[in-house]
N, C-alpha and C positions, 0 to 999 in steps of 0.2 A: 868525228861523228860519222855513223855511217849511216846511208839512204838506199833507199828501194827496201826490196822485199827479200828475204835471205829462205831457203827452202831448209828444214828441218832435218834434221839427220832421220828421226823417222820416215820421213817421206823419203829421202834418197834409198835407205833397206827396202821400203813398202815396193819400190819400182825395181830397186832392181830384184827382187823375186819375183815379181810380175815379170820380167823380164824372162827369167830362168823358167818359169812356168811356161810361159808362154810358148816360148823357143823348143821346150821339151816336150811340148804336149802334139807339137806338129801344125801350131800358129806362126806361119809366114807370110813373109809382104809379096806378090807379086802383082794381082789386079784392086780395084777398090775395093770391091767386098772381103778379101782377101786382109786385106789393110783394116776395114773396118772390125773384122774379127781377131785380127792380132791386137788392137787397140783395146776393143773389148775385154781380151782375154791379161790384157796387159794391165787395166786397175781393176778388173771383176776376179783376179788370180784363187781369189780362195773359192768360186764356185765351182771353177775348173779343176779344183785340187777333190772337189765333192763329185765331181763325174756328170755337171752338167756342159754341154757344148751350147760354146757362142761362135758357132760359125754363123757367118752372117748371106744370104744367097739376092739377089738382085736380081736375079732372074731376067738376067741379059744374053 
């Protein structure tokens, strides 16, 4: 019998293309805002693929 939660093979294709989007589009980690728009861009992947940007600015 198995327990917990097991994640979907969909959801593992859905991330990692968000991933590949992500990385290709010029979404990287290096400060928080930075972070929070790779995040973004990492489950929003198909708005990104439409040519909207999710950078995110903090304005620090």
């Amino acid at each position: 019998m198995r327990r917990g939660r097991s994640i979907s093979l969909g959801a593992v294709v859905y991330l990692i293309v968000g991933l590949v989007v992500a990385l290709s589009n010029g979404y990287g980690i290096t400060d928080l805002s930075s972070l929070l728009s790779f995040l973004l861009a990492l489950f929003l992947w198909p708005l990104v693929l439409l040519g909207i940007s999710l950078h995110v600015s903090l304005g620090v």
